[in-house]
Every structure is written in C-alpha cells, then in structure tokens.
N, C-alpha and C positions, 0 to 999 in steps of 0.2 A: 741556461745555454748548454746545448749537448756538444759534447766534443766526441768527434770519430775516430772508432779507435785503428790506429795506424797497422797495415796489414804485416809488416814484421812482429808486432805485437800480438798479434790475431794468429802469426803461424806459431809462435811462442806459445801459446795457448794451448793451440793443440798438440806439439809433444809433450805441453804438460800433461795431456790427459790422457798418453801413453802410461806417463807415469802415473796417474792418479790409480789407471785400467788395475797393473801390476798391486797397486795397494790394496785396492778392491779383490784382487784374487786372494792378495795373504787373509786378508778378514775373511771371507768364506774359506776358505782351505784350513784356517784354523778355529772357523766358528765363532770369531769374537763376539757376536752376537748373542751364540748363545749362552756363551757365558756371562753377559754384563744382565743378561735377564728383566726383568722387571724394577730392580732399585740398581741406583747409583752404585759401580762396584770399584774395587780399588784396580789401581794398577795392577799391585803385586797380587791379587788376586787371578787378576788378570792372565799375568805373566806365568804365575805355578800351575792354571789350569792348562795352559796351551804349551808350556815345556818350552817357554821363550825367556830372553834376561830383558830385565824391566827396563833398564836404558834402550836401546835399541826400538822395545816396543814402545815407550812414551812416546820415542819419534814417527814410530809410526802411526798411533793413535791421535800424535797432533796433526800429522796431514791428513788425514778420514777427518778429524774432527774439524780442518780448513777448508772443507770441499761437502759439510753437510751428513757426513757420516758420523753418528755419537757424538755429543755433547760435553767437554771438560766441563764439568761445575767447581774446580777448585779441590785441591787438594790431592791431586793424581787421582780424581774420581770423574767417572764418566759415566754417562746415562745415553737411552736410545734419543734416534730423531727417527721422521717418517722415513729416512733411508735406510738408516740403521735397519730397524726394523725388519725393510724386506729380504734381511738376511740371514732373520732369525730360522733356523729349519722347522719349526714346531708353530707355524704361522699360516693358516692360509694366505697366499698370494706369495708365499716366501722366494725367491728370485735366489736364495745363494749357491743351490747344487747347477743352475745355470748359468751364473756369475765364474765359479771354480771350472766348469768345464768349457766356458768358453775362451776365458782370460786364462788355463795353463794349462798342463798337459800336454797330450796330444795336438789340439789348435795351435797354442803357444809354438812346441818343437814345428809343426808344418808349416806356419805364418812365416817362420821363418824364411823358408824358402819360396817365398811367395812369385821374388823374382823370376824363377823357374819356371812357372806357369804361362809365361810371356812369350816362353822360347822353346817348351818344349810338350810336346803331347803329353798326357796324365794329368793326375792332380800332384801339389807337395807332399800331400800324405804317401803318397807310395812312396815316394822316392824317399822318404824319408822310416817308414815303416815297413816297404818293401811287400806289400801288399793291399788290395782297395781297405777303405774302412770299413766295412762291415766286416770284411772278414777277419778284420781283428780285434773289432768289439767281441764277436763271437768268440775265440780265443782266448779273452782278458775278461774274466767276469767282474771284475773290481771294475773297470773304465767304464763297462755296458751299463752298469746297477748308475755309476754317475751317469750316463750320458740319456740313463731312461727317467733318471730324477728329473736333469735339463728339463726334458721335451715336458715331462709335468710340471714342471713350474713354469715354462711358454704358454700350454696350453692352458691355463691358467688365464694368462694374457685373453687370449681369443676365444675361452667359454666366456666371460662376463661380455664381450663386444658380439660373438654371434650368436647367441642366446637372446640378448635384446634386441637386434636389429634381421635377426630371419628367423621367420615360421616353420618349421619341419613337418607339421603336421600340415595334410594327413599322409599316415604310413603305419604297416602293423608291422614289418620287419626290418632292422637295420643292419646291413653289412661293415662294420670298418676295416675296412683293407690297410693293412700297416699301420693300425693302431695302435702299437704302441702298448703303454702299460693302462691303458682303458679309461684315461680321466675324461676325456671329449665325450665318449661315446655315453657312459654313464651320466653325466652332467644332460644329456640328451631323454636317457630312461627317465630320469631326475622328473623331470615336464614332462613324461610321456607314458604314464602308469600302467596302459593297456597294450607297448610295444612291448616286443620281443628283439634281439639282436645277440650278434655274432662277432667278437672280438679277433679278427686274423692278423697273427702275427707269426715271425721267427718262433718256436718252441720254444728258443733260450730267451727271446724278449717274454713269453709268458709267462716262463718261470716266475719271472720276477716278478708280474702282472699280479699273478694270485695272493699275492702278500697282500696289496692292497687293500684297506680297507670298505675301498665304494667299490672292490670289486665281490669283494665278499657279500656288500648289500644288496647287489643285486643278483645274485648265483641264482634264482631261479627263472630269471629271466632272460640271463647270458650266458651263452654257451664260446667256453673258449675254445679256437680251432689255429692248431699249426700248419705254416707249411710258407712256400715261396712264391711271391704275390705275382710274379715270372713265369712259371708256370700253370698256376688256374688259381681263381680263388673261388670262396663256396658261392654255392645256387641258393636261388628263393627271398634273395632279398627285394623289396620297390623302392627301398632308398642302400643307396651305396654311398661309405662315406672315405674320402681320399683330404686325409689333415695333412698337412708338412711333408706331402711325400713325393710329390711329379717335380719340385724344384729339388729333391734329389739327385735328380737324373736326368741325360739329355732328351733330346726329342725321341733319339730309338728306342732308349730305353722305359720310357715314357709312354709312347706309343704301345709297345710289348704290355703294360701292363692297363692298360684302358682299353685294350683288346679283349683282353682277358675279362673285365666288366663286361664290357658290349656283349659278349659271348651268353652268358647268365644272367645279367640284369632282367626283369620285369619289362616287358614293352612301352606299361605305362608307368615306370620306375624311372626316379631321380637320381641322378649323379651331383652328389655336393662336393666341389672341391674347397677345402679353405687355404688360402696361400696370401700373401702380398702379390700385389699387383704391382707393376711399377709404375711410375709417374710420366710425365712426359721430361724430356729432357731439362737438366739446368734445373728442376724442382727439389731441394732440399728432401730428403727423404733417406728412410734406411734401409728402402729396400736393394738400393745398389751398392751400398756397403754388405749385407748378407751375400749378396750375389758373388760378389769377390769372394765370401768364406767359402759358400758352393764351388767356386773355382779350386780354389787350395785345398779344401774337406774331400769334395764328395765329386765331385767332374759335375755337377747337377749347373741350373741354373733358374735365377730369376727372371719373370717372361710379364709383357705387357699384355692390355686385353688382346686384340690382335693376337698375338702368338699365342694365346688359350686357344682361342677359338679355332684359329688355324691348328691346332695339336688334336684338340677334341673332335675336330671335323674329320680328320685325317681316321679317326677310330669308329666313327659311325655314330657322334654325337651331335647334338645342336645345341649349340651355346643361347640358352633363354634368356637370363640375365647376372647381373656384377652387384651387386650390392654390398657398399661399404659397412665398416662397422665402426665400431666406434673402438677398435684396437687398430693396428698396424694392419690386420687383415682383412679380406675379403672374402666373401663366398662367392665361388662360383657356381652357378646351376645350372645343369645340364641336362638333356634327354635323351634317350634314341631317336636318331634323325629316322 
C-alpha cells in the first residue's frame, strides 16, 4: 500500500534541503573529500586536516552521511559514496569547485537579496557588490580562478551529453566566443584531429585558461585570443561556438553579441549555441530554477525554443534545429539566414 506523502511534509523537505545545500558547500569549501581519499579515514583525521574541532564536524559528517554524502563505517571512520566522490577535486567529473561557488560566496551574499529583483531594476549582485559581476570577478582573481573552475566542472556535465548526441563535423575552424578556460572547445579538437580553433575570452579568463592541462595539449592547434565579445570577435571561423553565454544576458545584450558573429562568420558556417532550453510550463525542471540565479547573478535569462529563435532571427540567423542531450542541455544550431 503506498501512502502519500502529506504536502506540509513535502515543504518540510525542501527547507531541508536548504539546509542539506549549506552542508554540501562546507564539504567542498573544506575539501572533505579530498581528504577522506581512497581508504576509510578518521575523524580526527579528518578534523586536523581541514582546521575544524572533531565534535562539530562528526555532526556534520553525519548529516552528508544521512543524505548520501560519505559513508560512516563504524568507528568515527568514513569512506566515499558516488556523491561523495563528485567532490573529490582530483576527479574527472568532479562537481565541488561548482558546488562552493554556487552554494556560498558571492551567490549565497546576492540570494540573499533575491526579494529585490521583484521590485527593483538590476540584478542582487549589484546592490549588494555595487557593481555588475563580471566586473568584479575581473577585480578578485581568487573568486574568478573559483568561478572558472565552476563553468569547468558544468561543462563537464554538457561535453559527455553533446559529444554523444551532435555531430560538429564538418568544419576546419572553430571559434569559441566566451569560452571560458577551454574545456568544451578542447573536448571538441578531442574528435576533431584535422581542426583548428580559437579560444576568445576576457585576457584575465585566459590567464587562467593556459594552466590547463588540455589546454597545453592542444597549443598547436589553438590559438588563444583576448578581447570583449561586445565589441568584435575574431574572423575566419565555419563554426562559432557560444556555451553558457546568451543566458547571460538579456535580449540586447545578447543581440549585441550575435551581431557581432553574423558580421564574420562564414556564409556557410554554423552557429552552435548550447544552453538549456525551457520546458513548457508546470514541467519539473531546472531550467527555471537557474533562470532565477540569472535574475539575482547576472540580469541574464533563461529562454524557450521560441525565444531562441526569435533572438537569433533578430541577428540574421536561422534557427535549423534543437537537439536534446542527454545532460540538462541543448544545442542549438544555427546559420546565416
């Protein structure tokens, strides 16, 4: 017999997982992860690596370990589980520099003021940092280095889903416009041994870009170029690539920078955007939850097929087709109308 569960229960639930959210930031902020390692490690092990007192922390390793996070075996000794794991930094697929920068910081201080957004023009970040965010990641090279880790451990998410489910070939040059510290576009050379491509970002995002190690693999195939995706991006690519970047921004701003493709792209050159798409109404999903961070973060937004196509049209594009993936996102693909 199933019993249903009662909806004051079901909202109980979820400010539990406010609170769960908060636990989840301390384990990535303090690395628990990686220090429980590979064998069952103590507590007080635990505790001396991370500069935390061992009461306090037992409590908090028994909530992670009541919701699936590390495993108590007995003894004040814990070992990983599959969540644990994707916490570990030294992991592909690792989710914790994502985890830390969504769950506190910055997000955390602007969430705050979420109410704000309802009442008044801007995003919370301003009003709470007194300036857009970009311009203060640029300012705080410690926030930027986390918040370029994030997008690497997202894109992460969305190479294994559009890697298997869309084709990029054919194409001999690729552009990525606000790409970031270059895992997509790499994961792309990756399958594409006789391409060439062009990594366009911030200067201060490259910086940090050339540490990379698949950025270093591919150096003679990718040339990195700085500059502001607002005012021009480079010429000569047949595919342009646009990751996590038009839900940035609103339509103008948006517009402003798909002009700027249109301007240079290839005649017979592709436009891929990848983003989440949104669902039809009333459909469970996470894409209207990010779309609220985009309110609070960045003034950006999350847009349905419709609203793509209407955006790209607007720029002198034709919306060809949406192909799901088997992540949270979508590619979209585009051409000169």
């Amino acid at each position: 017999m199933q019993h249903t569960i009662p909806p004051q229960v079901e909202i109980f639930n979820i400010i539990g997982g406010y609170w769960l959210s908060r636990a989840v930031y301390l384990a990535a902020r303090l690395k628990l992860a990686d220090v429980v390692g590979d064998r069952p490690t103590t507590l007080s092990t635990i505790a001396a690596a991370t500069g935390t007192k061992p009461e306090p922390l037992r409590r908090l390793m028994r909530a992670l370990a009541a919701h699936g996070f590390f495993q108590d075996t007995g003894n004040e000794m814990f070992s990983h589980t599959p969540l644990s794991e994707t916490l570990r930094s030294d992991r592909p697929g690792s989710m914790r520099a994502f985890a830390e920068a969504e769950l506190g910081h910055d997000h955390y201080e602007s969430w705050r003021y979420v109410e704000s957004c309802l009442r008044e023009d801007g995003t919370a970040f301003e009003r709470v940092y007194g300036m857009p965010i970009w311009c203060y990641y640029a300012e705080h090279s410690e926030t930027n280095a986390l918040f370029g880790e994030a997008m690497t451990n997202l894109t992460a998410i969305a190479n294994s889903g559009v890697l298997a489910d869309y084709q990029f070939a054919p194409f001999r040059h690729a552009v990525d416009v606000g790409g970031g510290h270059g895992s997509f576009l790499c994961a792309i050379l990756d399958h594409h041994p006789s391409a060439t491509a062009v990594l366009f970002d911030l200067s201060s995002v490259l910086a940090e870009a050339q540490k990379a190690d698949f950025i270093k693999r591919h150096h003679a195939r990718l040339q990195l170029i700085g500059g502001d995706f607002f005012e021009a991006v480079p010429e000569g690519g047949d595919l342009y690539l646009l990751k996590f970047v038009l839900h940035d921004w609103n339509d103008e701003r948006s517009g402003v920078i798909l002009n700027n493709i249109r301007q240079v792209i290839d005649p017979s050159g592709r436009l891929v955007v990848v983003e989440i798409v949104l669902p039809p109404m009333n459909e469970p999903h996470i894409g209207p939850l990010i779309d609220l961070n985009m309110m609070v973060m960045t003034g950006g937004v999350e847009r349905t097929k419709v609203e793509y196509r209407n955006l790209l049209a607007r720029s002198g594009f034709r919306m060809n087709r949406v192909i799901a993936t088997r992540s949270p996102f979508s590619v979209i693909e585009a051409a000169p109308a």
